[in-house]
C-alpha positions in Angstrom: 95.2 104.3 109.9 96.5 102.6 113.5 100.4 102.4 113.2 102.9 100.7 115.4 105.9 103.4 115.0 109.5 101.8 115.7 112.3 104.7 115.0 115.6 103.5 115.2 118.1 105.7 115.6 118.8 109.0 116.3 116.9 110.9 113.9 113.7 108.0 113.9 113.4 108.1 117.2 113.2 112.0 117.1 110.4 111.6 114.2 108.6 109.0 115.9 108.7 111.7 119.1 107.3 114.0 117.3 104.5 112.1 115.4 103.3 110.9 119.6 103.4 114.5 120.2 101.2 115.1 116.8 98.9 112.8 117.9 98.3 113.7 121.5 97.7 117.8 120.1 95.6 116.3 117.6 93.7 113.7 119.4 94.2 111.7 115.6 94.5 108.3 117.0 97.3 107.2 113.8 100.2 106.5 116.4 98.7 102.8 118.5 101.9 102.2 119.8 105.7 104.1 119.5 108.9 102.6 120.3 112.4 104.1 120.2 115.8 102.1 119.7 119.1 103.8 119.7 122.7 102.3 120.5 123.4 105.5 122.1 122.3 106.2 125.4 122.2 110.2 125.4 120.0 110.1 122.3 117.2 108.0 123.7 117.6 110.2 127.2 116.7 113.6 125.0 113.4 112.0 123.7 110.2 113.9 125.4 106.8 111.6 124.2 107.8 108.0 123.9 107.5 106.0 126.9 110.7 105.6 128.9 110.1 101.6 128.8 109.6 101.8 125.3 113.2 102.9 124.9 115.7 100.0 123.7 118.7 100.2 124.2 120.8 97.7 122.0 125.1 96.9 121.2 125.6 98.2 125.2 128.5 95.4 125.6 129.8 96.7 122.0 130.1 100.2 122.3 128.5 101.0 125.8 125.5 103.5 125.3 127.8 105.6 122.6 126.5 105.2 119.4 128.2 103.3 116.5 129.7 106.6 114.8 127.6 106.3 111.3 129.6 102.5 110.9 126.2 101.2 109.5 127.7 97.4 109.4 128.2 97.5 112.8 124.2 99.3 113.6 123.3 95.9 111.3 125.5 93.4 113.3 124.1 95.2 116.6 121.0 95.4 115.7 120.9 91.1 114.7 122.7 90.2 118.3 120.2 92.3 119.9 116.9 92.0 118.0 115.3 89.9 120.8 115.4 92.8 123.2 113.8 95.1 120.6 111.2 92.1 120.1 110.8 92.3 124.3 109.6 96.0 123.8 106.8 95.3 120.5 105.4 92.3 122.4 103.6 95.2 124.8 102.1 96.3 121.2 98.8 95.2 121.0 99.3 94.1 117.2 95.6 93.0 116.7 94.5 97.0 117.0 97.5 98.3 114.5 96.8 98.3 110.7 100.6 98.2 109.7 104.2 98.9 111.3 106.0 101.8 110.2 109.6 101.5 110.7 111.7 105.5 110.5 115.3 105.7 110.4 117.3 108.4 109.2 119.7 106.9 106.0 122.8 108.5 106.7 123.8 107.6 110.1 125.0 104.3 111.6 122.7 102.7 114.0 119.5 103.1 111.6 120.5 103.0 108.3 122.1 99.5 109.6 119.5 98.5 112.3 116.1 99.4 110.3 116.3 97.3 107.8 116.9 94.2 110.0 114.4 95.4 111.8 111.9 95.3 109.0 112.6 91.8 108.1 112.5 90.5 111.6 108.7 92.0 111.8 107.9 90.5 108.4 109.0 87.0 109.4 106.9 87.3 112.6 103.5 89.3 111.7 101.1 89.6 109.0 100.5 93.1 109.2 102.3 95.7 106.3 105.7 96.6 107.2 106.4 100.3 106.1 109.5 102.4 106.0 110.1 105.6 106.7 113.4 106.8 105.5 115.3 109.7 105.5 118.0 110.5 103.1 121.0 112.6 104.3 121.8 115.8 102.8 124.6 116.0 100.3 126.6 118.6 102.4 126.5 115.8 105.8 129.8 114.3 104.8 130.8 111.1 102.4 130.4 108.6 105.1 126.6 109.2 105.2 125.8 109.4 101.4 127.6 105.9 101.2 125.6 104.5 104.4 122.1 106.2 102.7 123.4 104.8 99.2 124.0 101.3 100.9 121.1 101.5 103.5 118.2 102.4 101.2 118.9 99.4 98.4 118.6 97.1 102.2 115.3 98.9 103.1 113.3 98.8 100.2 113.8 95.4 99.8 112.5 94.8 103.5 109.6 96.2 103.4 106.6 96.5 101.8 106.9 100.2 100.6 109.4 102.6 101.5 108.3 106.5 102.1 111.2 108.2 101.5 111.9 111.9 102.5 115.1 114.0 101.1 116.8 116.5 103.4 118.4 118.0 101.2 115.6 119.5 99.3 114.0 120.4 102.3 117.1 122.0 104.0 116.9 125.9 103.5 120.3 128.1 102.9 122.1 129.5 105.3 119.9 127.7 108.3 121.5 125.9 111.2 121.9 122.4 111.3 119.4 121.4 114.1 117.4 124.3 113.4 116.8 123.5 109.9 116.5 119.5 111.0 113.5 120.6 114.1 111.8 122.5 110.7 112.1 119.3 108.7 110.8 116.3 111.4 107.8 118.8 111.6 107.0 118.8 107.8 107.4 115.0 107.9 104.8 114.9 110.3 102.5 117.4 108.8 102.5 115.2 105.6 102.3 111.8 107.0 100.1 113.3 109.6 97.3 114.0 107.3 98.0 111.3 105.1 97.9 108.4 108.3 95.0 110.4 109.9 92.6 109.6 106.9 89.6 107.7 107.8 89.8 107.8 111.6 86.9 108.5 112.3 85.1 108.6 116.0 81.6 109.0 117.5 80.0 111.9 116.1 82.9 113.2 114.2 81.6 113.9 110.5 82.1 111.6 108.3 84.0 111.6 104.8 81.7 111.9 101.9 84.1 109.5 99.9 86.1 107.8 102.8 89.6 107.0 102.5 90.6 104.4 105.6 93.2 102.2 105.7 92.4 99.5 103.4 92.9 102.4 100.4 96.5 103.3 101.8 97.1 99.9 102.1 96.2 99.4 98.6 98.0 102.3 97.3 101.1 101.0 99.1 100.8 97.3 97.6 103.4 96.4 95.1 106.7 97.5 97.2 109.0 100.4 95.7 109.5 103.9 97.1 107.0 106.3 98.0 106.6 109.8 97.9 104.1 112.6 98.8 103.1 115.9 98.1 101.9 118.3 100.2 99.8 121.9 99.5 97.8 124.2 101.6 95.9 126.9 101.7 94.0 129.1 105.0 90.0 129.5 105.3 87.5 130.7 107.3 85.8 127.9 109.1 81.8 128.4 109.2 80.4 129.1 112.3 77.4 126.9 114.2 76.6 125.4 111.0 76.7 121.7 110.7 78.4 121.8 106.6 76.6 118.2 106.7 77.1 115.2 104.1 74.2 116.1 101.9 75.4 119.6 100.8 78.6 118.2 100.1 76.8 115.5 97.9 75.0 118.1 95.9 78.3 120.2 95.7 76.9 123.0 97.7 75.5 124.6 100.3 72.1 126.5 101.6 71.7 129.7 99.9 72.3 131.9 102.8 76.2 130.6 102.7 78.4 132.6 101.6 80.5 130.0 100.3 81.1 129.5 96.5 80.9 126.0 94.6 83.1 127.3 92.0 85.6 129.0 93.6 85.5 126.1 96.0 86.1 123.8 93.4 89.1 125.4 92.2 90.8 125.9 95.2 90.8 121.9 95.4 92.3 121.5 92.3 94.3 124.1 92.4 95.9 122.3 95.9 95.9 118.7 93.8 98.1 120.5 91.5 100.5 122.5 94.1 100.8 119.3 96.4 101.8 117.1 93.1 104.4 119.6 91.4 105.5 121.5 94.3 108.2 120.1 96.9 107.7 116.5 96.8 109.5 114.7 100.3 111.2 112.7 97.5 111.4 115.2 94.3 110.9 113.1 91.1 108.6 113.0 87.8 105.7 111.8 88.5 104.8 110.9 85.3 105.1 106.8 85.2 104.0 106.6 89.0 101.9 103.2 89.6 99.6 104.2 92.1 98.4 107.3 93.5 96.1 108.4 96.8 94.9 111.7 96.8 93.3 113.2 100.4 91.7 116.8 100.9 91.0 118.0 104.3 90.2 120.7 106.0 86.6 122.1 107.2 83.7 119.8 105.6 81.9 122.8 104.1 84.9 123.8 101.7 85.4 120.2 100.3 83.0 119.0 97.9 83.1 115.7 95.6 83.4 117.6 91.8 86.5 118.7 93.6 87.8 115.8 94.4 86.8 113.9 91.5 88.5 117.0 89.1 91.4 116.5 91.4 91.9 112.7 90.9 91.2 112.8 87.0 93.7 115.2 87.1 96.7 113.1 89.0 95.7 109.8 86.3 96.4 112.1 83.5 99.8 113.3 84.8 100.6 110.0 86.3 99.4 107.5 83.3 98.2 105.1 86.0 94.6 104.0 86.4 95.1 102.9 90.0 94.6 106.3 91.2 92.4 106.6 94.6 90.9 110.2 96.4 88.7 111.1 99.4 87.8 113.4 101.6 89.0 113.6 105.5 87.1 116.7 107.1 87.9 118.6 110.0 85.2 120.6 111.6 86.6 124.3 112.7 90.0 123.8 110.9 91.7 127.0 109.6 92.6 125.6 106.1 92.2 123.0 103.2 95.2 121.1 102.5 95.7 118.5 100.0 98.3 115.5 100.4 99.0 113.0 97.4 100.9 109.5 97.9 102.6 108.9 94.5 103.6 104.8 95.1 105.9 102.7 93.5 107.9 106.2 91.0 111.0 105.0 89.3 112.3 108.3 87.8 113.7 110.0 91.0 117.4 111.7 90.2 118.3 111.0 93.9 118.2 107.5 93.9 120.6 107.4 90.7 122.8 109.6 92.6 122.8 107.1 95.8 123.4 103.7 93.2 126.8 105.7 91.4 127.7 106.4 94.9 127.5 103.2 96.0 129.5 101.8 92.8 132.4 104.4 93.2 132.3 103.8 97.1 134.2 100.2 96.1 137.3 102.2 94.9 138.0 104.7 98.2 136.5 101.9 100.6 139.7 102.2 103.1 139.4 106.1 103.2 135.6 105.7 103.9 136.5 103.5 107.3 139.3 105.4 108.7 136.2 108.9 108.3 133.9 106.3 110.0 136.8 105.2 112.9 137.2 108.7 113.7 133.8 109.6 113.9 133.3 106.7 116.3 136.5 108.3 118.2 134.9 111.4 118.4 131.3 110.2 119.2 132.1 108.6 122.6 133.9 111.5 123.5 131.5 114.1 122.9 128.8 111.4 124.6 130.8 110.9 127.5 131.3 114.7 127.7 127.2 115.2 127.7 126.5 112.1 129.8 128.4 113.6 132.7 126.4 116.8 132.8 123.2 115.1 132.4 123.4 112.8 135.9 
């Protein structure tokens, strides 16, 4: 699948970075086009893969290249006075060769918990294309002032856009684990699940091709209908065959020549055993996946240890625990890779305890409303100092 990637923001830009980076090692053609936007000046400076005239800079005679300090009304009311500028940098994107946008913002912060989802609904007024979201929700020890913005931002974002992916920090953030250490560990799992999942179906000139193929049309589809999104991912290493071809036909028969020493069976169960890991495991938005309306399921890994009973087990497997008959699967191989990973999109989930958290946030928010300005007014304070402070000793 060809995305357009805006991140907007400190954290979406970062993502965004890293999924240009992903791409490039990968040679996996998902990222067509990637554009940063960022009201602070330092933040877009530190990015290493996105083009420096695909940078935006927006709100410079509001708060001059320092951030808004996680006031998300004032990323919103930035982001509207300067959405033309941002519109200056996607008119390079050559939008005919993209399948959908995907928008990434971190929830919790001020400039893209406001700006993204203005964002999304500029781009939906303007092109036909899917608009996606990519948010990520704060984690509960990052302060009031960014559970309010995430609480606030993500009832905006996933009415912008046609679906909105959603990954939790803090299920993801580990114990004891510094702050950007444990936030470089998590923009790399976001793009090792996305990765897979947007890599699906990109096939080139004599790459092998997918015995059941899953291209963009079925994420597309899985995606229709709005809501939040979540995915599961599971994997597990292998030993790649050597100098043998692992063609479509053995992979339609559910085997190989009987000099392999692969086994069908065991195989098979490693694939379901995945489908079941990715689905119950750590979810990038935990939740019960029972009641889910749509599902995508994609194994890959080396062609020879995929096979369609496999797949088809897998799938069966995901409408039982789901209830929904819109459930979709394929196969994405990758010659010489080192393992088998399965990565399910559970669309359009409705029991997710984070989300309830956020909305009684956002309720009790109305009582201490003055408290939560005066934390954002000094976090502003103390943002244009510090940025001042690392300006200087970068020129």
């Amino acid at each position: 699948m060809k995305l357009a990637m805006i991140g907007f923001g400190q954290a979406g830009g970062k993502i965004v970075d890293k999924f240009v980076e992903y791409d490039r090692q990968r040679n996996s053609d998902i990222v067509r086009a990637a554009v940063a936007v960022n009201s602070a000046k330092a933040d877009l400076l530190g990015l290493e893969n996105i083009p420096k005239d695909q940078r935006v800079l927006i709100g410079q005679s509001r708060v001059k290249g320092h951030g808004v300090g996680a006031d998300n009304e004032l990323g919103a009311e930035i982001a509207e006075e300067d959405i033309d500028e941002v519109q200056g940098a996607i008119d390079s994107i050559p939008v005919h060769e993209v399948d959908a946008f995907l928008v990434v913002s971190g929830l919790g912060g001020g400039t893209g918990s406001g700006g993204a989802p203005v964002l999304a609904k500029h781009l939906k007024r303007i092109y036909t294309e899917p608009v996606y979201g990519l948010g990520i929700l704060p984690g509960s020890d990052e302060g009031g002032i960014y559970t309010l913005n995430a609480a606030r931002s993500f009832q905006t974002f996933v009415r912008e856009v046609d679906n909105l992916l959603v990954f939790d920090n803090d299920a993801w953030r580990k114990t004891g684990e510094s702050v950007q250490g444990g936030y470089d560990e998590i923009n790399q799992e976001i793009v090792n699940r996305f990765g897979v999942l947007f890599g699906a179906g990109e096939v080139k000139d004599g790459q092998e091709v997918a015995e059941s193929v899953v291209d963009s049309s079925e994420i597309i589809n899985t995606l229709a209908g709005g809501g939040v999104s979540t995915v599961g991912y599971a994997s597990e290493g292998v030993e790649p065959r050597q100098n043998k071809s692992g063609g479509l036909l053995s992979r339609l028969t559910g085997g190989d020549e009987p000099d392999d020493n692969l086994d069908t069976a065991h195989t098979t169960n490693r694939i379901t055993s995945l489908v079941r890991k990715a689905a119950l495991g750590r979810l990038t938005l935990p939740c019960e996946i029972e009641g889910a309306e749509r599902a995508l399921l994609v194994l890959a890994g080396p062609p020879e240890h995929l096979n369609r009973k496999g797949i088809e087990r897998g799938r069966k497997w995901i409408e039982e625990q789901t209830g929904s008959m819109e459930v979709r699967g394929g196969d994405y191989p990758i010659p010489g890779a080192g393992k088998v990973a399965s990565v399910i999109l559970l669309s359009g989930v409705t029991n997710v305890p984070r989300i309830k958290e956020l909305q009684q946030v956002a309720i009790e928010a109305q009582d201490n409303i003055e408290e939560i300005r005066e934390e954002s007014d000094s976090n502003l304070e103390n943002l244009v100092n510090d940025d001042e402070d690392e300006l200087e000793s970068l020129f």
